[in-house]
Every structure is written in C-alpha cells, then in structure tokens.
C-alpha distance (Angstrom), angle and dihedral (degrees) to the residues before:
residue distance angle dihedral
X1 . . .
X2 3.96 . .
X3 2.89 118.5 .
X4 4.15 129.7 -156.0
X5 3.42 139.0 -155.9
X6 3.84 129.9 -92.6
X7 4.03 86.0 -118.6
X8 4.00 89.6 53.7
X9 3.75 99.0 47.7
X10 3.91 85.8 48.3
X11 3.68 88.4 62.5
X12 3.61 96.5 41.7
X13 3.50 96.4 56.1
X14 3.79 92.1 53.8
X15 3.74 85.4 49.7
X16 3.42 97.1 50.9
X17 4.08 95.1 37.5
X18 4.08 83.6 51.1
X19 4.11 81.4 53.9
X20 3.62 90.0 56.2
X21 3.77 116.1 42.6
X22 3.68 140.4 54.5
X23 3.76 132.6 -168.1
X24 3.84 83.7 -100.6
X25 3.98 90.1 60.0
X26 3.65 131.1 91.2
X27 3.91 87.7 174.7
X28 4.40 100.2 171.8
X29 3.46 136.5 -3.9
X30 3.99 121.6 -41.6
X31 4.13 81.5 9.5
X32 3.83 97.4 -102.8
X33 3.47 131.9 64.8
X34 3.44 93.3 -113.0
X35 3.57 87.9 63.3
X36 4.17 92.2 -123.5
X37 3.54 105.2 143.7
X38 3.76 101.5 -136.3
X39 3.47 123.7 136.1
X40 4.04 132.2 -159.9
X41 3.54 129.1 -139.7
X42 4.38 133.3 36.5
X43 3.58 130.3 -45.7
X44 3.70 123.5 -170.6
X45 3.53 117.5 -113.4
X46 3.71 100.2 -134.8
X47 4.36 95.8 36.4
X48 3.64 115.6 -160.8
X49 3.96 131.2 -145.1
X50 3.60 100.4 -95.8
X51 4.03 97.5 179.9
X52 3.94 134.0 -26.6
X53 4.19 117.2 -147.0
X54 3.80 111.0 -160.6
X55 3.45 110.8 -143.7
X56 3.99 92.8 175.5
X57 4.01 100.5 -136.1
X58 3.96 124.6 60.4
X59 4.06 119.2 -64.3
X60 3.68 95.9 -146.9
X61 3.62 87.3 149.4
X62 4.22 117.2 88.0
X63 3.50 123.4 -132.3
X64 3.60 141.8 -111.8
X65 3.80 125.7 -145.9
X66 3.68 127.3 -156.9
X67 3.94 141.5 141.2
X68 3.55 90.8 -0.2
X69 3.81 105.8 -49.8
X70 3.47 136.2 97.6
X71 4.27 118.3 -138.1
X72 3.81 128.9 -165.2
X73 3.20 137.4 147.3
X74 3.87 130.5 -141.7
X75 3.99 159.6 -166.8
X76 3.78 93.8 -81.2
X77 3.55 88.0 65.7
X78 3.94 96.1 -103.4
X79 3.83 142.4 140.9
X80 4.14 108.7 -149.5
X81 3.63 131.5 -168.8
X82 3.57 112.9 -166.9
X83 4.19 128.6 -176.4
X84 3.71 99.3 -107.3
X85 3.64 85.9 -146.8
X86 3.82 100.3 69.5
X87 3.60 108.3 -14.3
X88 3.63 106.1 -98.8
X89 3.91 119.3 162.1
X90 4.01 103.1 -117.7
X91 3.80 86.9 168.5
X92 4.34 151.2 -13.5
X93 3.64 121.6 -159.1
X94 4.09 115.5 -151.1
X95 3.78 136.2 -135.7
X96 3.27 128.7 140.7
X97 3.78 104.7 -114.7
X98 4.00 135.2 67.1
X99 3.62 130.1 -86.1
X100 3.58 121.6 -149.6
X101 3.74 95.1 153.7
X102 3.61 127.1 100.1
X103 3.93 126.2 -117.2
X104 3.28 123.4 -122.6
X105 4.13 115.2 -159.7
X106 3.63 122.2 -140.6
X107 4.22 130.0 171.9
X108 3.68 92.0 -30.3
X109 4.05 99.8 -33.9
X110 3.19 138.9 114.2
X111 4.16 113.9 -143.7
X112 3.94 116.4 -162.7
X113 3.73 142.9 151.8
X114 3.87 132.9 -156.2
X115 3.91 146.8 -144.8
X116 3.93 85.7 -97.2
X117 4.03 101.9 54.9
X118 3.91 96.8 -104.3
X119 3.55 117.9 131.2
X120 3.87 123.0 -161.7
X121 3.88 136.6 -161.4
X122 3.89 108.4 -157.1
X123 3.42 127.8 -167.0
X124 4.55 99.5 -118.5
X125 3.96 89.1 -140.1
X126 4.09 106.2 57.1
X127 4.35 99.3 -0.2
X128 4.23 84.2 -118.6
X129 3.82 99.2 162.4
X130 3.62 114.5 -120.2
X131 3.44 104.0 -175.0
X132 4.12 145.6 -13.2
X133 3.31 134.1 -148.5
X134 3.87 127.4 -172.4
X135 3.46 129.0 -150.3
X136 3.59 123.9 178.1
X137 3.99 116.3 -96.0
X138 3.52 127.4 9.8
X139 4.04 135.1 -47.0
X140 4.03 119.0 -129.2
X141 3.83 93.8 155.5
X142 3.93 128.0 81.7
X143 3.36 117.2 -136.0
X144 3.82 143.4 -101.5
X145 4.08 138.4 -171.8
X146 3.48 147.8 -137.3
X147 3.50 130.8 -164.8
X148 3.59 122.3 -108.4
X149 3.83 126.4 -103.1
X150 4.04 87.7 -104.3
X151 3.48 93.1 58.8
X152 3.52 94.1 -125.6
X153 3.96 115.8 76.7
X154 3.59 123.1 48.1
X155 3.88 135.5 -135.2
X156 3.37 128.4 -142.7
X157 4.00 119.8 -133.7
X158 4.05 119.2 -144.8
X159 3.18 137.6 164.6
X160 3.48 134.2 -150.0
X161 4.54 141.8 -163.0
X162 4.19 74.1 -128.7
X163 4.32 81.7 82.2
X164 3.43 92.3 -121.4
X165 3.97 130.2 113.2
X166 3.70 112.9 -149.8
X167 4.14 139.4 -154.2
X168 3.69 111.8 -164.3
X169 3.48 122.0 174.6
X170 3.83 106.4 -98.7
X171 4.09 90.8 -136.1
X172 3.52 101.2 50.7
X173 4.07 115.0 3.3
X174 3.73 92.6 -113.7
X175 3.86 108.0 153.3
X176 3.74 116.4 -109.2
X177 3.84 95.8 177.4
X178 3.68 150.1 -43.0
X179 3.86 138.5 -135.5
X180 3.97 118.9 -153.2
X181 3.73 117.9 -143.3
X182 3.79 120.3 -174.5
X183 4.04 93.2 -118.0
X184 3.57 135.6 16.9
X185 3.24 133.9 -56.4
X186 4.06 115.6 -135.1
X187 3.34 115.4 167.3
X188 3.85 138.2 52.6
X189 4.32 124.1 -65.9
X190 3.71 106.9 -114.9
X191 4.03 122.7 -142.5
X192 3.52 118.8 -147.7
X193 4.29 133.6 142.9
X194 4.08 94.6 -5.5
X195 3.66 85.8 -50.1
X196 3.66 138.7 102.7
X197 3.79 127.8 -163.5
X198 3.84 139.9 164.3
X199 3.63 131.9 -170.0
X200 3.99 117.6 -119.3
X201 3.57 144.0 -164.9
X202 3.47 98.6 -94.5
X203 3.60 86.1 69.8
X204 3.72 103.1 -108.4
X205 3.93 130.8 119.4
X206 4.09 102.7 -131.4
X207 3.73 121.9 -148.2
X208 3.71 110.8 -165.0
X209 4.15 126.4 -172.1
X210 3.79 104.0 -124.3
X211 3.37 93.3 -152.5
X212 4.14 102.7 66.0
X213 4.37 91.4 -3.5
X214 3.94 92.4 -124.9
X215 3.79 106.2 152.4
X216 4.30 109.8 -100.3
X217 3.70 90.1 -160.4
X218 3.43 144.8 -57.3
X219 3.73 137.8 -114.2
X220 3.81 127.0 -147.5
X221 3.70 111.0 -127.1
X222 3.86 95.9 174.8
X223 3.78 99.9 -130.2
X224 3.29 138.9 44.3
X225 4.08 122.0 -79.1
X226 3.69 120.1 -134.3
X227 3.90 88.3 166.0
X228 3.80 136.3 84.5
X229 4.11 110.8 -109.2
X230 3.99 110.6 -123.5
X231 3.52 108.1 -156.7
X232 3.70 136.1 170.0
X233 3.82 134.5 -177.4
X234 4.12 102.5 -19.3
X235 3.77 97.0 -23.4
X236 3.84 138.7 79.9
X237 3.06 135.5 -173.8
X238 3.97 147.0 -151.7
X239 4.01 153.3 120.4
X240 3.92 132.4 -109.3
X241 3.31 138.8 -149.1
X242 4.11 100.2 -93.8
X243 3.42 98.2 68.8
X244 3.69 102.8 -78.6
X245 3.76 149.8 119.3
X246 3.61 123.7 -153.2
X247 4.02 136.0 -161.1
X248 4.49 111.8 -164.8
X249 3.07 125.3 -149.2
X250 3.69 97.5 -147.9
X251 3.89 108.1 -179.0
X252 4.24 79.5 57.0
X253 3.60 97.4 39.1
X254 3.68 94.9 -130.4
X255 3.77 149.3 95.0
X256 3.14 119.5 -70.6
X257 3.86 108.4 -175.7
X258 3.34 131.3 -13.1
X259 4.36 122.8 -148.4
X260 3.68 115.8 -154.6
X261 3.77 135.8 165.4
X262 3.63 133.2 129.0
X263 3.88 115.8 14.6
X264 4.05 102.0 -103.7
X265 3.82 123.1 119.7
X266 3.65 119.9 -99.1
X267 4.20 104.8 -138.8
X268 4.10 96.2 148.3
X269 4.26 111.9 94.2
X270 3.79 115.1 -125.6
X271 3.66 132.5 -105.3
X272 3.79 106.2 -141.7
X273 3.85 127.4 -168.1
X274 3.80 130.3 -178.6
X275 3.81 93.3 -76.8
X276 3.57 108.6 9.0
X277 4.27 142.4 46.6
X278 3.33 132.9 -151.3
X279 4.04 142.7 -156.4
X280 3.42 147.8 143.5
X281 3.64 130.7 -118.8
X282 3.91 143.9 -161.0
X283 3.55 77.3 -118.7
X284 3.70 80.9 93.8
X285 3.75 87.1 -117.8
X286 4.45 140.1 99.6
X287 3.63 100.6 -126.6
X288 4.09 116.2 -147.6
X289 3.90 112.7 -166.8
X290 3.77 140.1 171.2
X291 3.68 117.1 -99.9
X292 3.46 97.0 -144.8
X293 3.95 105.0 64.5
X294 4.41 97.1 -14.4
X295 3.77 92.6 -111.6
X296 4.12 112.2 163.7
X297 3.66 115.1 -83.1
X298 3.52 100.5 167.1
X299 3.80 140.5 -56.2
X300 3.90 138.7 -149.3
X301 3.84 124.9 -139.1
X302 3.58 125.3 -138.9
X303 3.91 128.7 177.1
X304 3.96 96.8 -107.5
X305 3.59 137.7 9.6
X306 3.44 136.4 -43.8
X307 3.58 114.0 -144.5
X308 3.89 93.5 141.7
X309 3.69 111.8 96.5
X310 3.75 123.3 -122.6
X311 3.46 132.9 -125.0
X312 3.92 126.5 -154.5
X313 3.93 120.9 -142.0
X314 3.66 131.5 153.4
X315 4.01 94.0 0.6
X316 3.39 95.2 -59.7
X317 4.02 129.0 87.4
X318 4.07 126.6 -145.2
X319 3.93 128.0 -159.1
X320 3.48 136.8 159.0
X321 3.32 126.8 -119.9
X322 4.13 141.2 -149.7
X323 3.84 84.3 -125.7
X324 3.62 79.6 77.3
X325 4.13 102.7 -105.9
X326 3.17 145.3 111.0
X327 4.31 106.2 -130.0
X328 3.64 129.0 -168.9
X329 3.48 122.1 -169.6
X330 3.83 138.8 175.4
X331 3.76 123.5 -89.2
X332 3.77 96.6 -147.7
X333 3.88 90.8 58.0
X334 3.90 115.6 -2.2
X335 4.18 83.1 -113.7
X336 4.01 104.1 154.3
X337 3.76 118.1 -110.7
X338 3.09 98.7 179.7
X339 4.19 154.5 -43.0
X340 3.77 142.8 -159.7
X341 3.51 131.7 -145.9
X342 3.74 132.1 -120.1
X343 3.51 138.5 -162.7
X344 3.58 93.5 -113.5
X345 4.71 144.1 -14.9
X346 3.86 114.6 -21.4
X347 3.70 95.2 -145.7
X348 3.68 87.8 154.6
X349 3.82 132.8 97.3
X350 3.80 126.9 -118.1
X351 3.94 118.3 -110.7
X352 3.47 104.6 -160.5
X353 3.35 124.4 -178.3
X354 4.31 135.1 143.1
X355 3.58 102.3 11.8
X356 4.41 89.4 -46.2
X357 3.30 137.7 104.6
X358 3.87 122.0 -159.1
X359 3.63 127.0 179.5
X360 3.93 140.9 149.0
X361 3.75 132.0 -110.3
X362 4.16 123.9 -156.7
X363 4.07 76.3 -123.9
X364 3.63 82.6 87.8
X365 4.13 98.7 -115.4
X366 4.09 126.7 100.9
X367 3.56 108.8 -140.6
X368 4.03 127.7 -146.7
X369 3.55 111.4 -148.4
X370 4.30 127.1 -175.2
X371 3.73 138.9 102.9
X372 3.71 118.3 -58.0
X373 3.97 111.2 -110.7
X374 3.55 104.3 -119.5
C-alpha cells in the first residue's frame, strides 16, 4: 500500500472536510473536526423558540445539523431526525439502549455510539442501518474521521470506556486499527495537523499517527479527562477532573499553561477562538480565558454547573446549564444577552448552524432556537 506523508494527509483532510460541510452544517460534535466550537454566520441577539420536539426521556446527547435536518439521539434508546425548519419527525431509529453520544454526519450517514458499546452507521434519509460495530463497554464520545492512506476512503475514529480507540472503515465498519489505552476513553478524538488525539482517563493527552494509529507521544495532564480536547494548529486544549484547565503545546510535548481557580471539576470541552478559550465548569460558572498564557478575561455565573460546552457565533457564546437554561452571553465581555428556561439540566451541547440553535434538555424536549422569518 502507499503510503503518504503526515503533511499530505493534513491537506487532504481539509480537502475532504471542505467537501463535506457548509456554513449551514453542524456535521459532529463542537462542528469542526478540530472540535473548536466556533460557528460562522448571524445570530439574533434576542433568539426566539422556534419549535420544541418532545422526545419524553432525557436528550443528553448533542445534536448534529446538516442538509436541513437536525439528528440526536436519546434516553429512550432512539436515533431522531428532525426538519430543522420546524421540527417535524422525518425519521427515529430503534435499539434498545441509551444514547448520550453525539452524531457525527458524513456523505449521507449518520455515525453514533451508545451506553451499550454498539456503534451504528445509518443511512441520513430513512435511518436503515448499514452496519454495526461493537466494541466492548459503552460510547460517550461522538465521532470523528480521517482519511485513508489512499486518499480516497475515509475512516471513522471512535472511542470507547472498552480503552480502545478505533478506525473503521466509514463504508463498511471493517476495522483498520486500534490503539489500547490503560483506561477509558470518554470524550470525543480530536483532528488536528495529520494527527488525531484525545485525552483519557488515565490522565494522559494521546497523540496517535493516522496513518498506521501507533501512539506519537503522550502528554501528562495530571488528572483524568472526561472532556473532548479542542485543538487547532500545534495546540490543544482541555480541563480535568482536579480542578484544572490545561493548554499543550504539542509540537514540544509539554504544558503550556495551566488555568486554575476554585476547586470544581472541569467536564465541559472548550470553544477556542484566535485569542481566546472558553468552558464551563461545575464551578457553576462559563469561563472566558486568553489563549496566549489563560489569564482571566471574564466569567459568567449561573446557579449550577456547566458541564455543557459552549459554542461562539456572532460575538456572543451560548451554553446550557444544570440550572436548567439555556444562557448566551457576549464574547467581548461575558455580559448576558439573554437565556431561556427549561423544564429541567441542559447537559447538552448547542448545534448551531444557519441562523438556529438546537440543543437537548434532560426535560425530555429538543429545542430549535433562531429568529422568526418574517
């Protein structure tokens, strides 16, 4: 087989991501495959409730947005598709156990994991499983992909409480390779100059060489990592469990910064722009930090945690909160805008994605928010 350089497969998968998305798409977790949580276009100011769909059991799960559907899955053990423009159920897939993972969407697929290890390719049109692959304990993390060393076919990257990260191939859920870890692995991988990593619980930031998946290096973070790592040219991003938030410095293999303030675990995935990240905590409080050296900028209280992650569009950044809202606040200053009340925790993520932003509550409805055309 050929074989290509790091430097190549870098620009492949921007090619091929570039292929794939529009500024209407939200297509896997944080919307990018760096996992960044930045989102293009307007948002209104003062959003309104465009639709609600009850599912009836929590929505843990974020969404994904793409070609004019929204998909999550949920507690009842149910994949939705939903018309993004009003909410209408186009289709459900059923198993019998919970999702709490995120899709990811991929040339007309949807990719997703559950609480019992199994992890489905769907066709997006009808939900028809294609295929199903089982790894051995249960799947918190969305997925991600890579393209192949041919530069034609694509894998898809999951990871799984089993310890293992996987590459299947995205058309058939054949089994490229695997990577052990010593503990599980929660959150999302993350995609970033031909390499993809993800932080685990045994407290290590893995960098893996898409090509043949043999561990690069690893980076001690301390803790363990509940959260997905955002990263984005040669650093990455992401919080532990004791009380901390860290910034790597991968092309050094170090630490870059490290964020510390009250002692609350940091579970929510960062949104990071060109000079600033963001993240909640169960501090109670969205934290907004410089990306240079993670000094203070400001940060926003809410009445329970905030293990949602936030996601920045239009100078202004929405997150849900345990306190049962959904809060949007501005960039500049972390002033609030403005916030809506569920019936219950917004563990959830926001999908946002042309002009809308959809996320779940553990009140058991998914809620569409936007400006109303006029």
């Amino acid at each position: 087989m050929k074989s290509f350089p790091l430097k190549w497969l870098a620009v492949m998968g921007v090619l091929g991501w570039m292929a794939n998305t529009t500024a209407a798409d939200w297509p896997l977790f944080r919307g990018d495959r760096g996992l960044t949580g930045v989102a293009s276009g307007k948002f209104p100011n003062q959003p309104e409730l465009l639709w609600k769909f009850k599912v009836g059991d929590p929505v843990l799960a974020t969404a994904v947005i793409g070609d004019g559907h929204a998909y999550f899955g949920a507690d009842d053990g149910k994949v939705y598709c939903l018309k993004l423009a009003n909410g209408e159920k186009v289709w459900e897939f059923k198993t019998k156990d919970p999702f709490e993972a995120p899709p990811m969407l991929l040339d007309g697929r949807v990719y997703v994991g559950d609480l019992f290890g199994n992890f489905f390719a769907l066709n997006a049109k009808n939900g028809k499983q294609i295929w199903k692959f089982e790894t051995g304990a249960e799947i918190h993390g969305g997925a991600n992909w890579i393209m192949a060393p041919d530069g034609k076919s694509k894998y898809v990257l999951v990871g799984s409480h089993d310890n293992f990260l996987y590459a299947l191939d995205a058309k058939n859920g054949e089994k490229k390779w695997e990577l052990e870890c010593e503990q599980p692995i929660n959150g999302s991988p993350t995609l970033a100059n031909g390499r993809t990593m993800f932080g685990g619980c045994d407290a290590l930031l893995h960098l893996i060489n898409v090509k043949n998946g043999k561990r690069d290096k690893t980076i001690d973070a301390k803790s363990y990592i509940i959260a997905s790592v955002a990263a984005q040219g040669d650093e990455a991003f992401v919080g532990h469990r004791d009380s901390e938030f860290l910034a790597f410095d991968l092309k050094a293999g170090k630490v870059k910064w490290s964020y510390k303030d009250r002692r609350f675990p940091y579970e929510s995935s960062a949104a990071v722009t060109k000079d600033r990240v963001l993240f909640g905590g169960q501090d109670k409080r969205l934290h907004c930090v410089r990306r240079d050296n993670g000094k203070v900028v400001w940060t926003y209280s809410t009445r329970s945690a905030v293990d949602s992650s936030p996601v920045v569009v239009d100078g202004k950044v929405i997150v849900g909160s345990n306190d049962d809202h959904v809060h949007m606040v501005a960039l500049a200053d972390g002033k609030e805008i403005w916030k809506f009340k569920t019936g219950d925790a917004v563990t959830a993520s926001p999908a946002v994605a042309d002009g809308r932003v959809v996320i779940g509550s553990t009140d058991g409805f998914v809620y569409c928010f936007g400006a109303k055309k006029k």
